[in-house]
Backbone as numpy.savetxt, mean C-alpha at the origin, in Angstrom:
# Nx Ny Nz CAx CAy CAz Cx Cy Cz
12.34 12.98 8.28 11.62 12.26 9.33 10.50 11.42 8.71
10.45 10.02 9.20 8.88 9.53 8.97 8.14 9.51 9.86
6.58 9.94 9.35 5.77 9.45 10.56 5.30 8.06 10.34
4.31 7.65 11.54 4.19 6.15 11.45 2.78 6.55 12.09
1.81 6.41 11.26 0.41 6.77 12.22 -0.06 5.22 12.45
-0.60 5.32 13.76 -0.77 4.12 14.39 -2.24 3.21 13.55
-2.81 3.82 12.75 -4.33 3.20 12.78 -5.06 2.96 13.48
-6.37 2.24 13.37 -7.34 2.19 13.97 -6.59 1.84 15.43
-7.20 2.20 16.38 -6.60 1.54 17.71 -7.45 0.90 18.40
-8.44 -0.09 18.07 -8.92 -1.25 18.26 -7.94 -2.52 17.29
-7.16 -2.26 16.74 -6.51 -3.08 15.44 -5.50 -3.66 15.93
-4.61 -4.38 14.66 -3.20 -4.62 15.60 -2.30 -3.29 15.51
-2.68 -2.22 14.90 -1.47 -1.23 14.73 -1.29 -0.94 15.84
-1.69 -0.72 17.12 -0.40 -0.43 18.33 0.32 -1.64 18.93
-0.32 -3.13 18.39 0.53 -4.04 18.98 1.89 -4.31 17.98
1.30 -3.91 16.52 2.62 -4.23 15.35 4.01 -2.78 15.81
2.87 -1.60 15.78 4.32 -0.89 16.27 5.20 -1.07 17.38
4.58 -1.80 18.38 5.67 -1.93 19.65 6.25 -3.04 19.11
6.13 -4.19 18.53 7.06 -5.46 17.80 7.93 -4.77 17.19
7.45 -3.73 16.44 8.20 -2.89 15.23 9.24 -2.49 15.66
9.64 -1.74 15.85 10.17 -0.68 16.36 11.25 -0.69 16.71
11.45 -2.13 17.69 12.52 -2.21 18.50 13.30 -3.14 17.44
13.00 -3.61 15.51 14.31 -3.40 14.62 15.15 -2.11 14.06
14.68 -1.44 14.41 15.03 0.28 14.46 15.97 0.67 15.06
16.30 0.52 16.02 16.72 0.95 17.34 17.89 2.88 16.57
18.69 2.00 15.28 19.41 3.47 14.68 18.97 4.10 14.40
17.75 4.36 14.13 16.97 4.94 13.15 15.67 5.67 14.09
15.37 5.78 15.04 14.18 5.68 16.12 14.14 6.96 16.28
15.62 8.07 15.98 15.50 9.67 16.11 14.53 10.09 14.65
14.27 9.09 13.37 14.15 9.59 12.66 13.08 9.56 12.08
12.30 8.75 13.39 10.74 8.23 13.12 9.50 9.22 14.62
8.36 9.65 14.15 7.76 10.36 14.51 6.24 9.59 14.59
6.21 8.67 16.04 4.59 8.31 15.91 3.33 8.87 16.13
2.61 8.77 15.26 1.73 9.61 15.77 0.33 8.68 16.00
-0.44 9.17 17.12 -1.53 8.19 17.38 -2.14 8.31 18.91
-1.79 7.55 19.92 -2.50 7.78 21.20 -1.36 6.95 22.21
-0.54 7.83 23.33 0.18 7.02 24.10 -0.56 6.39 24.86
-1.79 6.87 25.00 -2.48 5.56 26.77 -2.38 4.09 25.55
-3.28 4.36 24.43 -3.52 2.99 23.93 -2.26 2.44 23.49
-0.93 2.92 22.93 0.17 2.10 23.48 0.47 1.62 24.73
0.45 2.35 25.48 1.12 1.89 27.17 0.00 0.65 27.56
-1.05 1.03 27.10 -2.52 -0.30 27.80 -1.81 -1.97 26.52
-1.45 -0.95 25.22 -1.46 -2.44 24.88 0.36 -3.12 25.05
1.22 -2.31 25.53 2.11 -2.94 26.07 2.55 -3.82 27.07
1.46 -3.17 27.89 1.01 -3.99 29.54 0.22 -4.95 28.85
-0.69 -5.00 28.35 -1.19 -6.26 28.02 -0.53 -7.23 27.12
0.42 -7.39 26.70 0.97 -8.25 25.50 2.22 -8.07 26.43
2.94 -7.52 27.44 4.07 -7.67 28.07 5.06 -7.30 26.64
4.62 -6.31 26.32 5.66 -5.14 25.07 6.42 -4.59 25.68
7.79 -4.07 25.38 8.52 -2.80 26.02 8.03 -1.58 25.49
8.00 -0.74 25.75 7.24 0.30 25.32 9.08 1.18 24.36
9.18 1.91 23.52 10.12 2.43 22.53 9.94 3.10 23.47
11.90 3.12 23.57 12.33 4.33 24.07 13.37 5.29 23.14
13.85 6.66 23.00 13.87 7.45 22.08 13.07 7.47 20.75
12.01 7.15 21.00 11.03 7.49 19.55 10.21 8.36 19.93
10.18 9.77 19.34 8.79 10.96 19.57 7.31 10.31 19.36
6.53 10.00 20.39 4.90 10.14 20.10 4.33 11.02 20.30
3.29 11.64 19.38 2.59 12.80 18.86 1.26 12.05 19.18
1.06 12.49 20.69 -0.45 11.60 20.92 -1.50 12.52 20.61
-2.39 12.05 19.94 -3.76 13.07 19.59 -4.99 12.63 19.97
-5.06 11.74 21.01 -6.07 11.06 21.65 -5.60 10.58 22.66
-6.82 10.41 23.76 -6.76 9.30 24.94 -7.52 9.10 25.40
-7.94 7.62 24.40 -8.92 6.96 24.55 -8.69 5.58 25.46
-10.05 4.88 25.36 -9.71 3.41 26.82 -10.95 2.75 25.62
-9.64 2.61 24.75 -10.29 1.49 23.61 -9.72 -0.10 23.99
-10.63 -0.90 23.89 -10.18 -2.67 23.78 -9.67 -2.60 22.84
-8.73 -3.90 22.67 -8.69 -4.51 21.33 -9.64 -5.09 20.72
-9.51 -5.46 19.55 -11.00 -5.67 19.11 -12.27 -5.72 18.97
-12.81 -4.58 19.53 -13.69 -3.75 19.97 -13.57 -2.52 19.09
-13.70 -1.62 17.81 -13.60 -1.38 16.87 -15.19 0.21 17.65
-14.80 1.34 17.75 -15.56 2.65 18.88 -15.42 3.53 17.49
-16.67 4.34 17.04 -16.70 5.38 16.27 -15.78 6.62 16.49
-15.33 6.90 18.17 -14.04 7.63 18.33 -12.82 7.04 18.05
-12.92 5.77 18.30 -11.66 5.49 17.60 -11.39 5.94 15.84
-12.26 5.25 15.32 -12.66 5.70 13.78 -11.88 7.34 13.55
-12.69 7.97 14.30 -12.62 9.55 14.24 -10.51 9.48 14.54
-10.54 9.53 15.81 -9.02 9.27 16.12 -8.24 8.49 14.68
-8.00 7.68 14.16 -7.41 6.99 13.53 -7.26 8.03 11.90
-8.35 8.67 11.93 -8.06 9.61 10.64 -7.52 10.52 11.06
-7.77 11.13 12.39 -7.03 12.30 12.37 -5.47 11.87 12.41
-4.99 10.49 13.09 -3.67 10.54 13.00 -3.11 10.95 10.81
-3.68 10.13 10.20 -3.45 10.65 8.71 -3.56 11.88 8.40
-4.58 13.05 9.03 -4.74 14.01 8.90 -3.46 14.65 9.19
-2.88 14.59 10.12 -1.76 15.07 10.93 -0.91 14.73 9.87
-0.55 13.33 9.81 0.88 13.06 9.18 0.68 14.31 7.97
-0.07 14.33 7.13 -0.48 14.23 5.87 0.04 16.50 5.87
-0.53 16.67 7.44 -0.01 18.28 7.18 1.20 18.75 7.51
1.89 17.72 8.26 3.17 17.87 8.40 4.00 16.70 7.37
2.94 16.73 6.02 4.19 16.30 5.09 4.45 17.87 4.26
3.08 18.39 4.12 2.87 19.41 3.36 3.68 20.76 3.82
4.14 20.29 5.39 5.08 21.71 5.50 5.94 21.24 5.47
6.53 20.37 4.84 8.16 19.37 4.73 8.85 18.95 6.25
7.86 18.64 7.45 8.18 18.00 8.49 8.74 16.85 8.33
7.91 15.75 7.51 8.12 14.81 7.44 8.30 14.37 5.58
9.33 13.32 5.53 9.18 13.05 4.02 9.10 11.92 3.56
8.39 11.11 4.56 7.34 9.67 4.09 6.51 9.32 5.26
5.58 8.45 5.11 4.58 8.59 5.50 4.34 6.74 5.86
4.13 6.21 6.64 3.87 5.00 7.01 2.99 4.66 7.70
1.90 4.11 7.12 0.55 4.53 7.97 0.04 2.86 8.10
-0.58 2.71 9.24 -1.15 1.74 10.38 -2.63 0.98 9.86
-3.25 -0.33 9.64 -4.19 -0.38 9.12 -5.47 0.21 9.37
-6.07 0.58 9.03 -7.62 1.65 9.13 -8.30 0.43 8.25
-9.61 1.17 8.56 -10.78 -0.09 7.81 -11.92 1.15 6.88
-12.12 0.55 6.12 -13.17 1.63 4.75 -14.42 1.53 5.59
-14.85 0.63 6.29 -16.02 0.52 7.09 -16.03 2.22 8.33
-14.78 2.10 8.76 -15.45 2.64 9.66 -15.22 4.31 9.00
-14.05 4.64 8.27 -14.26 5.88 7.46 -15.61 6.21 7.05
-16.04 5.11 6.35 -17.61 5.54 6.24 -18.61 5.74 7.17
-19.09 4.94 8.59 -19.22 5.25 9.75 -18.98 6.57 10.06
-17.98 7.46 9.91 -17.76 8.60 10.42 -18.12 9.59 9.24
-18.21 9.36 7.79 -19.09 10.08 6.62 -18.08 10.41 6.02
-17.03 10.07 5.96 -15.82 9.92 4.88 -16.37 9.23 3.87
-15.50 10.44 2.59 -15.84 10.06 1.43 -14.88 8.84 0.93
-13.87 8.42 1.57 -12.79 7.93 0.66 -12.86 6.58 1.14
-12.28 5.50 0.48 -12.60 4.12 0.45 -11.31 3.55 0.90
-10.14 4.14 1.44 -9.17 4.29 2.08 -7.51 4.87 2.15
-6.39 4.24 2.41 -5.85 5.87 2.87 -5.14 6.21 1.54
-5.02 5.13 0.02 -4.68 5.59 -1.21 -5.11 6.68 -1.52
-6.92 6.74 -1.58 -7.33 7.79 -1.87 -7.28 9.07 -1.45
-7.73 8.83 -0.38 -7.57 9.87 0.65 -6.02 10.89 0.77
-5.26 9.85 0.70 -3.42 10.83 0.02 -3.32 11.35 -1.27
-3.85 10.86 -2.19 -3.89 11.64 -3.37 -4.62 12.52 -3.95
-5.78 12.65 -2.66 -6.68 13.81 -2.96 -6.07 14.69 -1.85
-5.59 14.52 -0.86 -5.15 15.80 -0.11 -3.87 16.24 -0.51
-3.20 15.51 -1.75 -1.82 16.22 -1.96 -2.72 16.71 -3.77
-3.32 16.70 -3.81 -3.95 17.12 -5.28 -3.01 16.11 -6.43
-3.25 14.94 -6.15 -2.25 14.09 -7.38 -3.39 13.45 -7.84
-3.51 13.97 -9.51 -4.34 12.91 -10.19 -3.81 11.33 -11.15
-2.46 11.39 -10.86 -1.91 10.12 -11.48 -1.37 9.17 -9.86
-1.88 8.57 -9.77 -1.21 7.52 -9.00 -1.30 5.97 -9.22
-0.41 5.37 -8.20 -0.75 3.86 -8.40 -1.02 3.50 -6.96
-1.43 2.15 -6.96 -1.49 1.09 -5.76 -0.47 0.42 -5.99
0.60 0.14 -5.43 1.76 -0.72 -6.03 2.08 -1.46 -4.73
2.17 -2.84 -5.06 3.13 -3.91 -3.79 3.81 -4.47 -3.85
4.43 -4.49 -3.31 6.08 -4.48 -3.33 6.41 -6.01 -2.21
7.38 -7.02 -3.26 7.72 -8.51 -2.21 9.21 -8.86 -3.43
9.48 -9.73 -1.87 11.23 -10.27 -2.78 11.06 -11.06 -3.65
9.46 -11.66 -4.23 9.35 -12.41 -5.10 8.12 -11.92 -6.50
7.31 -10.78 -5.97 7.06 -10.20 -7.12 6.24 -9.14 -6.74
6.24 -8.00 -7.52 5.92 -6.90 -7.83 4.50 -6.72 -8.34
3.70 -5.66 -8.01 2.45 -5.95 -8.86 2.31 -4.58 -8.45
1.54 -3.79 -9.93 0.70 -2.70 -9.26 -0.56 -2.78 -10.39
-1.61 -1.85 -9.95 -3.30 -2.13 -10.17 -3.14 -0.63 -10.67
-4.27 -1.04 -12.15 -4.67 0.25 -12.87 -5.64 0.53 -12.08
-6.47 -0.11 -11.38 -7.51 0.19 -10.59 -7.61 -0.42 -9.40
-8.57 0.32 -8.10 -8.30 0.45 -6.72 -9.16 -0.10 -6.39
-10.05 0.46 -5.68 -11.09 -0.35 -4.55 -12.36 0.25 -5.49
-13.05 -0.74 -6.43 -13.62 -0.10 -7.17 -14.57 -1.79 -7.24
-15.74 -1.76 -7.53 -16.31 -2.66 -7.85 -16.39 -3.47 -9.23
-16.15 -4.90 -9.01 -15.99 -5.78 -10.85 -16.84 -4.74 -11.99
-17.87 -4.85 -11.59 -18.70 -4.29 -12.36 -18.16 -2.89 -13.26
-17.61 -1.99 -12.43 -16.90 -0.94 -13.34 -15.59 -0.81 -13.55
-15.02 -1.99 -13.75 -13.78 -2.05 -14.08 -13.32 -1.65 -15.21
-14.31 -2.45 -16.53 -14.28 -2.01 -17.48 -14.23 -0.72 -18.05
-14.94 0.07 -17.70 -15.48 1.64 -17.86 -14.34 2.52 -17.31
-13.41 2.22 -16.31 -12.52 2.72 -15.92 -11.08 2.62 -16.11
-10.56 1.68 -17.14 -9.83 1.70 -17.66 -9.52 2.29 -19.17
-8.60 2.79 -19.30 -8.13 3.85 -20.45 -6.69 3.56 -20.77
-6.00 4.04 -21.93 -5.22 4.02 -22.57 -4.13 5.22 -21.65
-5.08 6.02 -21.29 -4.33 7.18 -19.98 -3.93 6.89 -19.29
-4.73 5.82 -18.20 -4.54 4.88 -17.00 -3.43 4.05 -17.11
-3.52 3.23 -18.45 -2.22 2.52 -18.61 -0.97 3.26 -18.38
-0.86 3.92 -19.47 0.15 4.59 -19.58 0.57 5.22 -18.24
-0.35 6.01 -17.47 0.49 6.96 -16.67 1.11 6.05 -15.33
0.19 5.11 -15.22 0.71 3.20 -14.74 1.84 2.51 -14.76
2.20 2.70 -15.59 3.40 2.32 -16.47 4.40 3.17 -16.18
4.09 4.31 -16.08 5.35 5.58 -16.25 5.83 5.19 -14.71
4.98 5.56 -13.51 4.83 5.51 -12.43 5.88 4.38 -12.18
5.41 2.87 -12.29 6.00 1.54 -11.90 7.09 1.36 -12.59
7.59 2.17 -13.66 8.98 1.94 -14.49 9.65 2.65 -13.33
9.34 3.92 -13.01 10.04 4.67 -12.11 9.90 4.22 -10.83
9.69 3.76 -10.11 9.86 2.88 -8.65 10.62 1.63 -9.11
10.38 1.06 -10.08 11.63 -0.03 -10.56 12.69 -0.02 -10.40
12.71 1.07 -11.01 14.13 1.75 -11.29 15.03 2.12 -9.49
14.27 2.41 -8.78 14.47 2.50 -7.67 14.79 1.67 -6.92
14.15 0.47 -6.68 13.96 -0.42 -5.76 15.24 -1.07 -6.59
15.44 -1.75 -8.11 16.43 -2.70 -8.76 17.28 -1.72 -9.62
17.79 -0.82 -8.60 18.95 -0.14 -9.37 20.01 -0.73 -10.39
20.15 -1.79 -9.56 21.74 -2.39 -10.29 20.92 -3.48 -11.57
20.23 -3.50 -12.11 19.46 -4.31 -12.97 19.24 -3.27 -14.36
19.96 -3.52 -15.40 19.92 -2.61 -16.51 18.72 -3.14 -17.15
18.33 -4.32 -17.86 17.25 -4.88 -18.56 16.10 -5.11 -17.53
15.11 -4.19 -17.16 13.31 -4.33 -16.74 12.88 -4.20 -17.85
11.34 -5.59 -16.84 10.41 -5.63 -17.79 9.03 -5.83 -17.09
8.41 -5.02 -17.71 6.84 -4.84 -17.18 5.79 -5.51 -17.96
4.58 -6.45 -17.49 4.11 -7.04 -17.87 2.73 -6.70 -17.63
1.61 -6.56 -18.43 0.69 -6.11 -18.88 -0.58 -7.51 -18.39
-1.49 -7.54 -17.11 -2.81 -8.22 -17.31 -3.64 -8.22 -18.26
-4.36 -9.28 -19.07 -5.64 -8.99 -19.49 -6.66 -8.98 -18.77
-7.67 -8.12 -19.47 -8.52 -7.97 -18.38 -9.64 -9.34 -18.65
-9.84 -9.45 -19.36 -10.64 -10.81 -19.93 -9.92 -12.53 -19.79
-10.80 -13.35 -19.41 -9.92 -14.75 -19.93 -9.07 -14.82 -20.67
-7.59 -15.51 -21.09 -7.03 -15.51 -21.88 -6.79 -14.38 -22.84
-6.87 -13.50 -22.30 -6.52 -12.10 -22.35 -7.09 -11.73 -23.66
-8.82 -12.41 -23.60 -9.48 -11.72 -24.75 -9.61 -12.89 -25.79
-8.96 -13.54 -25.88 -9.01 -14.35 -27.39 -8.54 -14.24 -28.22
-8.15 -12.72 -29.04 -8.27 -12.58 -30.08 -9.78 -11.69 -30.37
-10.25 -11.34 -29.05 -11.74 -10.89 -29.54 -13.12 -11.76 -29.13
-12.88 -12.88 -28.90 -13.72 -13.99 -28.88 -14.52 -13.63 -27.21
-13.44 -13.28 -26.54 -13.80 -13.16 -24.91 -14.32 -12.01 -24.36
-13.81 -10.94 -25.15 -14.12 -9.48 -24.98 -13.37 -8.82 -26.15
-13.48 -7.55 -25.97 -12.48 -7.04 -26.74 -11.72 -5.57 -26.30
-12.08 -5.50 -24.76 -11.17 -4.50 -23.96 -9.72 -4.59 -24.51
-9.09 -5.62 -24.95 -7.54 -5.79 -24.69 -7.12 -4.97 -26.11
-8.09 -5.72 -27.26 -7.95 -4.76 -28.91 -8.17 -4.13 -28.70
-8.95 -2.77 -28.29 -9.36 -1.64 -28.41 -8.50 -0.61 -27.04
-8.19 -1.07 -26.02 -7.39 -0.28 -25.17 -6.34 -0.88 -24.71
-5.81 -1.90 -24.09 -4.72 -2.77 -24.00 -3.90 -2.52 -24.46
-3.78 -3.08 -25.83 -2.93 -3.32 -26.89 -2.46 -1.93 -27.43
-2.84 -0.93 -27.69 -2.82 0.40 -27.91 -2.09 1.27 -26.85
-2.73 0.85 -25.71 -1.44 1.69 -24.39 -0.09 1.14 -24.28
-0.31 -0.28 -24.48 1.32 -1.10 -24.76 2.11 -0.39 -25.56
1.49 -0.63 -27.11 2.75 0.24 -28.23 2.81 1.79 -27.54
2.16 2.48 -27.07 2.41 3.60 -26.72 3.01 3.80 -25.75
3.14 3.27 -24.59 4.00 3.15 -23.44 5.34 2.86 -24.36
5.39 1.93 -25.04 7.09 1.69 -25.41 7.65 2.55 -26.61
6.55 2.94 -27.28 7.25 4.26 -27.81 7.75 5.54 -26.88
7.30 5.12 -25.19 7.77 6.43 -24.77 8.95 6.03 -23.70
9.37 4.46 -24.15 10.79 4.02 -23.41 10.07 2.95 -22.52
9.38 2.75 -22.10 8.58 1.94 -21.03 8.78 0.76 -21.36
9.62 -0.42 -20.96 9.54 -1.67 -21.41 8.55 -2.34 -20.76
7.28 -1.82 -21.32 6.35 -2.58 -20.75 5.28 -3.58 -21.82
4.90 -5.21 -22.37 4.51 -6.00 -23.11 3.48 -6.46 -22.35
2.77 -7.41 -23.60 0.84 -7.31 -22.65 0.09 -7.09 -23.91
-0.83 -7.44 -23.87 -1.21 -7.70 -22.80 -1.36 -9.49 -22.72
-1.08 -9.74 -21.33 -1.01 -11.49 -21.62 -1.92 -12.30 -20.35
-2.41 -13.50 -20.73 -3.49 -14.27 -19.42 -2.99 -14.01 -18.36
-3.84 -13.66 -17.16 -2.72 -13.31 -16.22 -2.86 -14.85 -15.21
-3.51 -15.58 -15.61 -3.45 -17.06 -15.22 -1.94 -17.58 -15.16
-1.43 -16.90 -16.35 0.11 -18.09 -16.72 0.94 -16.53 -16.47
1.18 -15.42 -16.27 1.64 -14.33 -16.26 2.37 -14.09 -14.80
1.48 -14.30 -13.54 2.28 -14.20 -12.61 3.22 -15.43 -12.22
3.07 -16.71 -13.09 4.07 -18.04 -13.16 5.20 -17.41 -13.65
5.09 -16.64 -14.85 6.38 -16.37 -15.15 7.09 -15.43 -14.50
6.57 -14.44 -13.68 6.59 -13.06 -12.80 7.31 -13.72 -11.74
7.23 -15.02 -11.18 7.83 -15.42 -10.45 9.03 -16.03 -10.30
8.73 -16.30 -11.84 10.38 -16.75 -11.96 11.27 -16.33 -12.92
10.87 -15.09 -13.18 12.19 -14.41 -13.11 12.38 -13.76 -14.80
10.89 -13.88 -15.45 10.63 -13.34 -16.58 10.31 -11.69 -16.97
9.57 -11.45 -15.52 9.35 -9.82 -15.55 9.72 -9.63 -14.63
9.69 -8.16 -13.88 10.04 -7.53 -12.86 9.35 -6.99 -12.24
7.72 -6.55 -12.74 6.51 -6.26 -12.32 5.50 -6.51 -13.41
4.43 -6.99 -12.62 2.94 -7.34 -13.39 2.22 -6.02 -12.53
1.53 -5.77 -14.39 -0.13 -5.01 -13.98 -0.79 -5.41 -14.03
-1.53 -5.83 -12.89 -3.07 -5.71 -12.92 -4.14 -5.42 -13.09
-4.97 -5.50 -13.87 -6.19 -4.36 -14.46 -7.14 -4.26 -12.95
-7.06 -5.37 -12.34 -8.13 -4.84 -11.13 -7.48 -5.62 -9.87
-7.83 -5.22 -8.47 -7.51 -5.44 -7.49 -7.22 -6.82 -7.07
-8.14 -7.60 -7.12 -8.37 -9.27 -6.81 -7.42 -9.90 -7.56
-7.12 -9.30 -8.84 -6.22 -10.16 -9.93 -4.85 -10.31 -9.92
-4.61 -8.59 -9.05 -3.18 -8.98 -8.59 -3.03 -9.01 -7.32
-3.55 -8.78 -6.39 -3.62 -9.08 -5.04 -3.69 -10.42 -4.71
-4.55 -11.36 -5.28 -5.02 -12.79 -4.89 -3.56 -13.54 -5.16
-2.74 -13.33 -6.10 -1.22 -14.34 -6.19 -0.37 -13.43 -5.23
-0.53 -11.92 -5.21 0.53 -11.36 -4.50 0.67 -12.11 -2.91
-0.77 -11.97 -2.40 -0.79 -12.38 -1.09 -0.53 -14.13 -0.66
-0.76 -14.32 -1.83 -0.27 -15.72 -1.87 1.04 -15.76 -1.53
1.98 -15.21 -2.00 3.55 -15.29 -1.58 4.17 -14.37 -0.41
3.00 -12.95 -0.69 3.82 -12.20 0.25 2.71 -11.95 1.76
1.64 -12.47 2.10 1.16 -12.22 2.78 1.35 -11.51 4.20
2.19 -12.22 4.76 3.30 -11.77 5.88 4.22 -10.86 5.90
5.19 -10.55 4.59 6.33 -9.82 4.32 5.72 -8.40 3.19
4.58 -8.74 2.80 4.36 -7.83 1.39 4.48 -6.12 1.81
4.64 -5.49 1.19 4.15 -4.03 1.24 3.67 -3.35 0.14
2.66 -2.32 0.64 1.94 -1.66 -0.19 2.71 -0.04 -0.42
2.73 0.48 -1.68 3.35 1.55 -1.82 2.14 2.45 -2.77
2.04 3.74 -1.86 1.14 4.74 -3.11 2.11 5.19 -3.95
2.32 5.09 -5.25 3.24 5.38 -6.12 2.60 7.19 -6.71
3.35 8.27 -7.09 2.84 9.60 -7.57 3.03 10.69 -6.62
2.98 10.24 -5.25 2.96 11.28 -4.03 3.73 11.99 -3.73
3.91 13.18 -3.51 4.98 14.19 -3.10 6.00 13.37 -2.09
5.14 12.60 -1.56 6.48 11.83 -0.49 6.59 10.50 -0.51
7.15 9.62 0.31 7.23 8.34 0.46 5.47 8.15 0.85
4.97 6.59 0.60 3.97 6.48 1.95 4.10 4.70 1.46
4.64 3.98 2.50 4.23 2.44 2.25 3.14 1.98 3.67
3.06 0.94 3.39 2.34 0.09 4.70 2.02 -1.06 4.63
1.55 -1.66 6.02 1.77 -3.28 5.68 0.91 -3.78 4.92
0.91 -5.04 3.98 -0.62 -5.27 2.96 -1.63 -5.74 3.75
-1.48 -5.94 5.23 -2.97 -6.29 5.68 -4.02 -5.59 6.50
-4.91 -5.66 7.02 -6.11 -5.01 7.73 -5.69 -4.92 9.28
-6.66 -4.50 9.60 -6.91 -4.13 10.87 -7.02 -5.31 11.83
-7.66 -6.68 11.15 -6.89 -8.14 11.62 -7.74 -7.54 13.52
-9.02 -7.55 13.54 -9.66 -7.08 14.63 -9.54 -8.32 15.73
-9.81 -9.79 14.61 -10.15 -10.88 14.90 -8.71 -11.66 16.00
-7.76 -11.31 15.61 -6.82 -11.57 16.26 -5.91 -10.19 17.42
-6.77 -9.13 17.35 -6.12 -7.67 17.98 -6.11 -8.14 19.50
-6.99 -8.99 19.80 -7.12 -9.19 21.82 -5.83 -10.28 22.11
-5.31 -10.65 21.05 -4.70 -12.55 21.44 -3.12 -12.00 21.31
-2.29 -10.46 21.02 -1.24 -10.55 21.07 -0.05 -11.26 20.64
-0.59 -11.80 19.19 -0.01 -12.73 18.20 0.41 -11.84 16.73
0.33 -10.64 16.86 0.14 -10.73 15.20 1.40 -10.20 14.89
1.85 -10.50 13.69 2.97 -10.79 12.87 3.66 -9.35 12.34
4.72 -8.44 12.77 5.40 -7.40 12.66 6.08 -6.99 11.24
6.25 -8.87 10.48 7.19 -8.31 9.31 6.62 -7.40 8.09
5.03 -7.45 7.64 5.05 -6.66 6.92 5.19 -5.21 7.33
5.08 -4.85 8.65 5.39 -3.82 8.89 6.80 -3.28 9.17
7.71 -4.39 9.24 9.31 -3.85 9.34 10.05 -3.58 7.97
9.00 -4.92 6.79 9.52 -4.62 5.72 8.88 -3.33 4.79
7.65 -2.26 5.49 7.04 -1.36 5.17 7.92 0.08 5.29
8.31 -0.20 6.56 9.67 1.07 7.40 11.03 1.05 6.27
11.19 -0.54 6.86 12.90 -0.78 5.98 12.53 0.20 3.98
11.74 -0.36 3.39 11.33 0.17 1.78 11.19 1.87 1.83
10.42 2.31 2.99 10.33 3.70 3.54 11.75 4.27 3.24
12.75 3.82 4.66 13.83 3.97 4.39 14.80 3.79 3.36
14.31 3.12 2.15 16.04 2.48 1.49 15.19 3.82 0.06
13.73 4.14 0.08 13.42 5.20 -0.94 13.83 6.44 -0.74
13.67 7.02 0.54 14.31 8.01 0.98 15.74 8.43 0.89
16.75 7.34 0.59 18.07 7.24 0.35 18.82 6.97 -0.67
């Protein structure tokens, strides 16, 4: 079974799941929402949605939230739907996890420690290796590092990080491009021109370059480190199969460039599946009944084709 926790419910996640849903229609015994039926049924009537029929909702609230109008109970509500999924992955209820946009603002608002729901899954399943990985029909990217500020980027990258990075995204490769014998993984610098030679920094000589040969002594066809200016040009057409990113902005800023609409985000390490769509809570457009379903169909569909 997957669950599908709705997110914040000031957001678009109850207007994307009712768009959603109804590409499902075979599959709808095998999905489990969890979240709040009034704030579906209010935002179906308002956007003139059909409301899913044979899909289980697991309502854990009922609230008389607006759209875009963003309520500290909602906040509260929106984690507990993760809370939920997250204990009925742990008793093998469910075996992926598809979760609804939430905002780091308001987690914190409510005195959550976690900066959002990456973290937050890999500390309640006790996994200390994971990735951020996103997933599009035109390129791949995952981040040695998360929601972390420029400033300590540096300090937080390691020869460990690489590597266990690497291990991670070879193995979802392998998954997603079965029928593809030759992958290849491509390595960000973290500096301009990926260092110089030394001239720019020298993160890439001293840890970079060192997790590379060591990743491919352990089978990992993974090379790097290279500018990532000219790196995702070639990523796109058809030179690698996934780029790393040393930090968030670096591979996010081209990813969303192509996949903005269609992209998905995958926690890579987790006892179970968990993808979701790459964008926010999108508050600004939650009242106007416009917003765009595919990263969330192509979040379900990746759910599904890992599970199988």
């Amino acid at each position: 079974m997957i669950a599908l926790t709705m997110g914040d419910p000031a957001g678009v996640g109850p207007e994307l799941l009712l768009k959603a849903l109804p590409y499902f229609k075979r599959h709808l015994k095998k999905f489990l929402v969890i979240g709040d039926r009034r704030v579906l049924e209010s935002r179906a009537k308002l956007f003139s949605l059909p409301l899913p029929q044979g899909v289980e909702i697991l309502s854990l609230s009922e609230l008389d939230v607006k759209p875009s109008e963003p309520t500290f109970e909602g906040y509260q509500a929106m984690l507990s739907y993760i809370e939920t999924a997250i204990s009925l992955a742990k008793d093998g209820k469910v075996k992926a996890i598809v979760t609804l946009p939430i905002t780091k603002e308001g987690l914190a608002k409510i005195g959550s420690k976690y900066r959002g729901h990456t973290e937050l899954l890999a500390d309640a399943f006790g996994v200390k290796d994971y990735v951020m990985c996103f997933y599009g029909k035109r390129l791949i990217v995952s981040l040695l590092t998360t929601h972390l500020p420029f400033k300590e980027v540096a300090k937080a990258i390691s020869e460990e990080k690489i590597i266990s990075t690497a291990k991670l995204s070879y193995e979802f490769l392998k998954k997603v491009k079965p029928k593809k014998e030759c992958l290849n993984l491509a390595l960000c610098g973290l500096n301009p021109h990926a260092g110089e030679g030394g001239l720019l920094g020298d993160e890439e000589i001293k840890v970079l370059i060192p997790a590379v040969e060591k990743s491919k002594s352990l089978g990992i066809p993974l090379s790097g480190p290279y500018p990532a200016d000219s790196l995702f040009y070639q990523a796109v057409n058809g030179k690698y199969d996934l780029v790393m990113a040393v930090y968030h902005d670096q591979g996010l800023a081209p990813f969303k460039l192509l996949h903005f609409r269609d992209g998905v985000n995958i926690t890579l390490g987790l006892p179970v599946v968990r993808t979701s769509p790459c964008h926010g809570t999108a508050y600004d457009i939650a009242r106007q009944g416009k917003a765009n379903p595919d990263s969330l169909v192509f979040a379900i569909k990746l759910a599904l084709k890992l599970l199988n």
